[in-house]
C-alpha positions in Angstrom: 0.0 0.0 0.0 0.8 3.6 -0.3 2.8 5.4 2.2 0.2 6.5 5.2 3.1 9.4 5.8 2.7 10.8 2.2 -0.5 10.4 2.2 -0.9 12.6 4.9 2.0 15.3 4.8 1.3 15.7 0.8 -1.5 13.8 -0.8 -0.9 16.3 -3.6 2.1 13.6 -4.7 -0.1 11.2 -5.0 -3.0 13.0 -6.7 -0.5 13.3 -9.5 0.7 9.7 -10.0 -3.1 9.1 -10.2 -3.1 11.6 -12.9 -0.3 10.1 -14.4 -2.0 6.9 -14.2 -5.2 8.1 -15.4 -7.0 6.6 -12.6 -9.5 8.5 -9.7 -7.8 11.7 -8.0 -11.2 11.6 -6.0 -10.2 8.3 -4.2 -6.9 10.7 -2.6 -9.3 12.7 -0.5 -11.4 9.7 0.4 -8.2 8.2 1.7 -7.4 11.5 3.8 -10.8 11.7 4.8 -10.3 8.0 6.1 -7.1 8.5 7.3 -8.4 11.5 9.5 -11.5 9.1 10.7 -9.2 6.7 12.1 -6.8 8.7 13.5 -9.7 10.8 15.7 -11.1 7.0 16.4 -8.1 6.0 17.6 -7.4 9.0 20.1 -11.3 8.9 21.8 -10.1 5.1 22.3 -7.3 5.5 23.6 -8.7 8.7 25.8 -11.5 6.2 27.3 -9.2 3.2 28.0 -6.8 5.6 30.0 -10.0 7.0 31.6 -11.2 3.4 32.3 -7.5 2.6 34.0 -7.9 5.7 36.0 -11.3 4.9 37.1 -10.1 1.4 37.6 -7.6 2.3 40.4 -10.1 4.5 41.8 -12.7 1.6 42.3 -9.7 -0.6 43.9 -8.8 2.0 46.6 -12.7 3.2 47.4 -14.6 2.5 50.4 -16.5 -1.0 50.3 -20.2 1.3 50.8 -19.0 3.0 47.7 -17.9 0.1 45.6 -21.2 -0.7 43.9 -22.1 2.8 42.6 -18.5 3.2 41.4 -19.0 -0.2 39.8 -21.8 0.6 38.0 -20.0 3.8 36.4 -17.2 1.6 35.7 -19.4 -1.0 33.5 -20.6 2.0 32.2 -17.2 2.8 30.7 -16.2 -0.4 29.7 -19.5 -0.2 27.4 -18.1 2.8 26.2 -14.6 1.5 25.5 -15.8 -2.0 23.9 -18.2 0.9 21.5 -14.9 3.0 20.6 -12.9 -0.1 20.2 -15.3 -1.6 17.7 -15.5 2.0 16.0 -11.6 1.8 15.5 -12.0 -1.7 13.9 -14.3 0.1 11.6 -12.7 3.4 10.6 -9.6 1.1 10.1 -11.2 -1.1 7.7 -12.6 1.7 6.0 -9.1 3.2 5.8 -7.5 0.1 4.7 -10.5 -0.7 1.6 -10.1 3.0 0.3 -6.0 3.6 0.7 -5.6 -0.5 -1.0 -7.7 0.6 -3.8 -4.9 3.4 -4.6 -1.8 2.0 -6.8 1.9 2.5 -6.2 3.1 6.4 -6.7 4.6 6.5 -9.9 8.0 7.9 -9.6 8.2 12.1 -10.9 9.8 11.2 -14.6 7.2 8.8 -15.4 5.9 9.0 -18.8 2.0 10.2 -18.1 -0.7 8.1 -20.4 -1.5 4.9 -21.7 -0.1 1.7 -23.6 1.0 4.1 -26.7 2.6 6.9 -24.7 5.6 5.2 -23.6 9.1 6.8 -24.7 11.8 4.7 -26.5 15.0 5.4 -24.2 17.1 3.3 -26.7 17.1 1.0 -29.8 20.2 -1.9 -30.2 20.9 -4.2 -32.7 20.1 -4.2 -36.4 16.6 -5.3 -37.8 17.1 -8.5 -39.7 16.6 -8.3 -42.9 16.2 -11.5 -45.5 16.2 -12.0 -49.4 13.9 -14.6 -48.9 9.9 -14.4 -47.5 10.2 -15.1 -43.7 8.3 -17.6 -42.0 7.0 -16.6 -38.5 7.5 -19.0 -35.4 4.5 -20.7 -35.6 5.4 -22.1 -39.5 9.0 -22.3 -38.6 8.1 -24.3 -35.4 6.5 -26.6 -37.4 9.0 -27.1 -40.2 11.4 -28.1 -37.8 9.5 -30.0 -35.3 10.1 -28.3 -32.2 6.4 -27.2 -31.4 3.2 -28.7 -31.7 0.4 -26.4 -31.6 -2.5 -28.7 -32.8 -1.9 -31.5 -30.2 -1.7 -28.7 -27.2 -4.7 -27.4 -28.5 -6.1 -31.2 -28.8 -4.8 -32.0 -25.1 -5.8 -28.7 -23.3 -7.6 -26.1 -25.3 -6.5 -23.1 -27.2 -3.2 -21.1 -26.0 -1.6 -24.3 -25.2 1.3 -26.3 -27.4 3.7 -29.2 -26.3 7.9 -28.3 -27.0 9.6 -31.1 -29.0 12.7 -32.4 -29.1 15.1 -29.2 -29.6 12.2 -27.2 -29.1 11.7 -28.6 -25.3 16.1 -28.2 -25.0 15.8 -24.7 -26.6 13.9 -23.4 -23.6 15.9 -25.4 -21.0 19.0 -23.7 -23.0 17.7 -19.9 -22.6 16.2 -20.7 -18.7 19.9 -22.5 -17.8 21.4 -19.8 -20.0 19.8 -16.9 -17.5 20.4 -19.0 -14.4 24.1 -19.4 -14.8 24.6 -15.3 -15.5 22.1 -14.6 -12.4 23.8 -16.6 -9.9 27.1 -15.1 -11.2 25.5 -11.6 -10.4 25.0 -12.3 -7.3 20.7 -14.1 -7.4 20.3 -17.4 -5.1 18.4 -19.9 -7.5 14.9 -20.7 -6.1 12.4 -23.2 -7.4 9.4 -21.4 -6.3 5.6 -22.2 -5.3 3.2 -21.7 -8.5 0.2 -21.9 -5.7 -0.1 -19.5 -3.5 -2.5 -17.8 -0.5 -4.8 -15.2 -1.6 -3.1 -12.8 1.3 0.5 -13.2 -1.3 -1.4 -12.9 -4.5 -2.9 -9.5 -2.9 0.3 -8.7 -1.0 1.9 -8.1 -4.6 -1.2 -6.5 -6.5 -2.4 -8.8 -8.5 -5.7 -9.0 -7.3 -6.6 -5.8 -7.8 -6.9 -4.4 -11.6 -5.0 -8.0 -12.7 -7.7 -10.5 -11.0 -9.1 -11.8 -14.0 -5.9 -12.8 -15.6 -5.4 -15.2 -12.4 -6.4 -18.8 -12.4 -8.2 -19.5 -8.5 -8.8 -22.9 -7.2 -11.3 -22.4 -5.0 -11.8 -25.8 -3.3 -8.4 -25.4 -1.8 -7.9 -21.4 -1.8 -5.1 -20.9 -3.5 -4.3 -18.8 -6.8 -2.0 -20.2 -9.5 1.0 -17.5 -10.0 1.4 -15.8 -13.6 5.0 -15.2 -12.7 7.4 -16.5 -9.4 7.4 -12.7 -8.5 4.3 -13.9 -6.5 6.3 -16.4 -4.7 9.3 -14.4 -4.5 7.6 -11.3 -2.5 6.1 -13.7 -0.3 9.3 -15.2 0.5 10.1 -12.9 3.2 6.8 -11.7 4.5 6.3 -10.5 7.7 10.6 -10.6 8.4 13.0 -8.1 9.2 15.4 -8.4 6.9 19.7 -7.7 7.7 21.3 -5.6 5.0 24.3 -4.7 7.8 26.6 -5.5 4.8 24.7 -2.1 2.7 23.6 -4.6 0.3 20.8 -6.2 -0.5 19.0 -9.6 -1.4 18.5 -11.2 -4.8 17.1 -14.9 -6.2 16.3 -15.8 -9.1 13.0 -18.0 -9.0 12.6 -20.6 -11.5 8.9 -21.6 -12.4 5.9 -22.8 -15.0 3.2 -19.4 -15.0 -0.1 -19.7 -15.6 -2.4 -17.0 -17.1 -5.5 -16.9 -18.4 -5.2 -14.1 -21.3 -8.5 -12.3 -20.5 -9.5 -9.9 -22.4 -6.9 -11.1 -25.3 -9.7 -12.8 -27.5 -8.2 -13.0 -30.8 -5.2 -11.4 -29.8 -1.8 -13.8 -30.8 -4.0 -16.7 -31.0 -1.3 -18.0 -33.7 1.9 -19.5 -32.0 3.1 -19.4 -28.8 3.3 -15.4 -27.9 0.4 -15.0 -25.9 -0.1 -18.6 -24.1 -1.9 -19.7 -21.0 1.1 -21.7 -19.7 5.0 -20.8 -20.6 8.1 -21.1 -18.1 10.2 -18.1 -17.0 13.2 -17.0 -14.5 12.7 -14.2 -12.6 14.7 -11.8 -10.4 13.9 -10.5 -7.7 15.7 -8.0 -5.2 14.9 -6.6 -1.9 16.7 -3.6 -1.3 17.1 -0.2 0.8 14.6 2.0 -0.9 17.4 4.5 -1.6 19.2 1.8 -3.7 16.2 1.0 -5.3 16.5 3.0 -8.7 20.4 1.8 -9.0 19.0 -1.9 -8.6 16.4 -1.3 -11.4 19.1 -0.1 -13.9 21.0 -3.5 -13.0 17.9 -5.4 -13.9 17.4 -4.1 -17.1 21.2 -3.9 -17.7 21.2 -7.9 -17.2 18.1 -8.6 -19.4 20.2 -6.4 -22.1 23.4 -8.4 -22.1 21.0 -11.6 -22.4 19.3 -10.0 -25.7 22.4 -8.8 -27.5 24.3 -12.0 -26.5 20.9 -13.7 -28.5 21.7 -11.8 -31.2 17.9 -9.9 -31.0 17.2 -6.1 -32.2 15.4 -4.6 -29.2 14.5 -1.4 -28.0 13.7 -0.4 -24.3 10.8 1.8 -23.5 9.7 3.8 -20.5 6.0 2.7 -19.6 3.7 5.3 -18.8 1.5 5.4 -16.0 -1.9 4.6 -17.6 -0.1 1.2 -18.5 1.9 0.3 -15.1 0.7 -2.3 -12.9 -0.9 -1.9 -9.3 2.5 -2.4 -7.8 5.1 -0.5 -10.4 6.1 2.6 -9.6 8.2 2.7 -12.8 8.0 -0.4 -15.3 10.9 -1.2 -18.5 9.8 -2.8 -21.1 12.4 -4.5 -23.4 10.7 -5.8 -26.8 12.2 -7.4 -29.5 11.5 -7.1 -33.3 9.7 -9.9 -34.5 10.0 -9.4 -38.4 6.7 -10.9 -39.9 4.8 -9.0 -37.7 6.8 -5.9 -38.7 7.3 -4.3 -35.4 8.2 -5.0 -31.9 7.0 -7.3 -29.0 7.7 -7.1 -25.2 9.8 -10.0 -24.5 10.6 -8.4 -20.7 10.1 -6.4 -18.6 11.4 -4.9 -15.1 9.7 -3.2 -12.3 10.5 -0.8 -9.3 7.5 -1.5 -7.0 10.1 0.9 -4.3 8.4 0.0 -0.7 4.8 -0.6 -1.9 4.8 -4.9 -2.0 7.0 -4.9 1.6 4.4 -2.5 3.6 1.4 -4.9 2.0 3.5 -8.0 2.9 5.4 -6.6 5.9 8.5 -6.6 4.9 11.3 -4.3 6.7 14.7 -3.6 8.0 16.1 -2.3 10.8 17.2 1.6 10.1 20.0 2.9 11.4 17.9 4.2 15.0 17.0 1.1 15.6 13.5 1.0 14.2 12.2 -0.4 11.5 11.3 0.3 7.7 9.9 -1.2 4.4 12.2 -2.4 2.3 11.7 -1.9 -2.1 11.3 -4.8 -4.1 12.2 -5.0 -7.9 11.5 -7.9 -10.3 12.7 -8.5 -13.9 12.3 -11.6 -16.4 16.0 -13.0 -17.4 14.7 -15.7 -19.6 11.4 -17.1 -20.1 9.4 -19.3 -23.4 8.0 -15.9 -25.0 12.0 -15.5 -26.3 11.5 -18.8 -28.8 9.5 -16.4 -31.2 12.1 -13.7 -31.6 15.4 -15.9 -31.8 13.6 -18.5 -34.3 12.1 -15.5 -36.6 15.7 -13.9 -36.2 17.8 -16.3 -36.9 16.1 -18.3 -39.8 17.4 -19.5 -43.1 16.2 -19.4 -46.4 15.6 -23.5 -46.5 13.2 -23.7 -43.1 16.9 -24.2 -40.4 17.4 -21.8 -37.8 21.1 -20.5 -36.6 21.2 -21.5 -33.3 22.9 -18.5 -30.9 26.8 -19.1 -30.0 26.0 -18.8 -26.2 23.2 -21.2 -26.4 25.1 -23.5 -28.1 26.7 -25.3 -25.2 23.6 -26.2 -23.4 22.4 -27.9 -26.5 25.3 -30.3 -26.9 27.1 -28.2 -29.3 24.1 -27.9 -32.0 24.4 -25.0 -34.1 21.9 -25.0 -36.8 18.3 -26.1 -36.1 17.1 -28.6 -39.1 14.0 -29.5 -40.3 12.7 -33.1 -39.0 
């Protein structure tokens, strides 16, 4: 959630990162409003419990001929307490629906408006170019027999495909590939939880705005995660974490997501873009919230090396407001060019969520006073099946065979070239 502080001392902040977002500016003064409810709540409580103490003592030391009239008046006040107390209980869930329903405070810079007003910070790589008529992934997938779209479809519906042979060792290749260069950075490699308590899945936002794109089981509970950021946030709830070294923590969480695509009818039904169930590696860092813009640019600069080292034109954008998440205060988005669709796809993307997943999921350290604070979480994909599309569509040949990439090349037993079955 939201800083109470900020929300207080300058709710004007926060009226304009829901500007930026394009969401309700209304909902700010319903949270002061809220805020101000509970806080007055809180005092009258507090004012009648230390009368009731007072009043207590004052029973305990009377006369035993005055004890049952004081009695009465002390019953009297315990009423009154038990009614402020439940008034408190109130106000504060009041507070907490209204301030919960506000998303992170996008950071000053952030680009304001929606999906198509994000701002290119950078372009690398050159666009491929063939003297032949590309074949996109899905065809190409085919030709070589590394993905089987009909038989997903026949086993489990639209959106869902089987990997074959060096199709299924491709993806182990890029995952393995991202691994290796995380723990080397420093990331502790988790296999993570892909079910989780509905107190995580809301901890991180994505119950909110995102709650149709999750999969619930309700007999048991639990949701199915979209990504092991999920798991990862929930990894240290309700701990205090050490950073007495001034650094911070990182793992990298290995998993299978699950999403259910709403709203994406039509959208990418052909290949495996846009899929219901795909595998990814995620980072994750808890930091100090002053390191937390540093950490981000190390996210993104990791993701970077990963793409050039694929041998992928890319560009990174700056996401504006109207298209962050509940949790993001500021969101990269690194997408690839995927020539026969003649423009480019997000193949990942990085997130400052600064303190707003640790103070939902308790989540502090101990400052240098003594007491304690939120920490910022960051996430950012390092690898994940989504990737397939842009190195196939890249690195294709004019007879159907795909150039395998030189740094993949050792985690597929030396294969360089991709043929057709």
């Amino acid at each position: 959630m939201i800083d109470p502080q900020l929300l207080r001392d300058n709710p004007d902040v926060i009226k304009a990162s829901q500007e930026a977002r394009g969401a309700s500016v209304a909902v700010v003064d319903e949270a002061v409003a809220a805020d101000a409810a509970r806080r007055s709540a809180i005092t009258s409580f507090e004012s009648l419990r230390a009368e009731q103490n007072a009043f207590g003592k004052t029973v305990a030391k009377a006369p035993k001929d005055e004890k049952a009239a004081l009695v009465q008046q002390a019953q009297a006040l315990a009423a009154q307490v038990k009614e402020a107390q439940a008034t408190v209980t109130a106000a504060e869930e009041s507070f907490n629906a209204v301030v919960r329903s506000i998303p992170n405070v996008v950071l000053p810079d952030v680009p304001k408006g929606g999906e198509d007003d994000f701002v290119t910070l950078r372009t690398v790589g050159t666009k491929p170019e063939f003297d032949f008529e590309p074949k996109d992934h899905a065809d190409l997938g085919e030709h070589l027999g590394i993905i089987d779209i009909p038989r997903g479809v026949k086993v489990s519906g639209s959106r869902f495909y089987f990997l074959r042979g060096l199709g299924a060792r491709l993806e182990i290749a890029l995952m393995s590939l991202g691994l290796d260069r995380a723990i080397a950075a420093g990331f502790e490699p988790l296999i993570t939880p892909t079910l989780v308590r509905p107190e995580t899945m809301a901890g991180t936002g994505f119950l909110g705005e995102h709650a149709a794109e999750v999969y619930r089981l309700e007999a048991d509970d639990l949701y199915l995660t979209g990504t092991s950021e999920v798991a990862l946030a929930g990894f240290h709830a309700d701990e205090i974490l050490s950073f007495e070294d001034g650094d911070g923590l990182r793992y990298a969480g290995w998993s299978t997501c699950y999403r259910r695509e709403a709203g994406s009818a039509g959208k990418d039904n052909r290949g495996i873009l846009r899929v219901h169930q795909f595998n990814k590696l995620e980072m994750f860092a808890y930091v100090h919230p002053d390191q937390a813009e540093a950490e981000h640019a190390k996210l993104v600069g990791y993701q970077e090396q990963m793409l050039q080292d694929l041998g992928l034109h890319y560009r990174v954008i700056d996401v504006a407001g109207g298209d962050l998440g509940t949790s993001a205060a500021r969101k990269y988005d690194i997408e690839a060019w995927v020539p026969t669709q003649g423009t480019f796809r997000e193949l990942t993307s990085t997130s400052n969520c600064t303190t707003f997943q640790a103070r939902r999921l308790d989540i502090r350290y101990r400052t240098e006073s003594g007491k304690t604070a939120p920490v910022a979480t960051l996430n950012g994909t390092l690898a994940t099946t989504r990737w397939i599309v842009a190195i196939l569509e890249t690195h294709q040949q004019a007879d159907g065979s795909v150039v395998v990439p030189e740094v993949l090349r050792p985690y597929l037993g030396g294969v360089e070239v991709i043929e057709p079955r």
